[in-house]
C-alpha angles and dihedrals in degrees: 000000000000115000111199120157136202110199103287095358116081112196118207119197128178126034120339112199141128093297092060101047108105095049099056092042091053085050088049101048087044091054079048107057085048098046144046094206114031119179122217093204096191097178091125096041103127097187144000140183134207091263092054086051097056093057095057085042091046092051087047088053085044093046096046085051101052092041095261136113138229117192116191107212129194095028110173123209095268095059088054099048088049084044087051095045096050084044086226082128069094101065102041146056121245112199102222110228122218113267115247123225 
């Protein structure tokens, strides 16, 4: 799992699974502390699994309840059918994207 950030987006790219979880929780929590509004742009994201998924669900939850946002971004069709069949769709915030003739 690659970690870059952009001010207040930070881009994953590689697998994102339950051995890169508290990496990208720690780099969540960071953009966080910094920004009102932080964007998990997930366009590269190989892979992820449903505990990958609930810490992005469990920062959004965070976020909401200290008045802040959090926007998950590039989302493929495979993160949001995990995100559909956790029924975490529920928790986050999927940026939808234009749709493209």
């Amino acid at each position: 799992m690659d970690i870059t950030t952009d001010g207040p987006t930070l881009v994953l790219s590689g697998d994102f699974d339950a051995r890169s979880t508290m990496e990208v929780r720690s780099a969540l929590y960071d953009r966080l502390a910094e920004h009102e509004h932080v964007v998990a742009d997930l366009t590269e994201v190989a892979t992820i699994d449903l505990t990958a998924l609930r810490v992005l669900a469990m920062a959004s939850r965070e976020a909401a309840r200290e008045g802040q946002h959090l926007t998950l971004r590039g989302c493929g069709p495979a993160v949001i059918r995990m995100l559909h069949l956790s029924h975490l769709i529920r928790v986050v915030d999927v940026e939808r994207s234009a749709a493209t003739a």
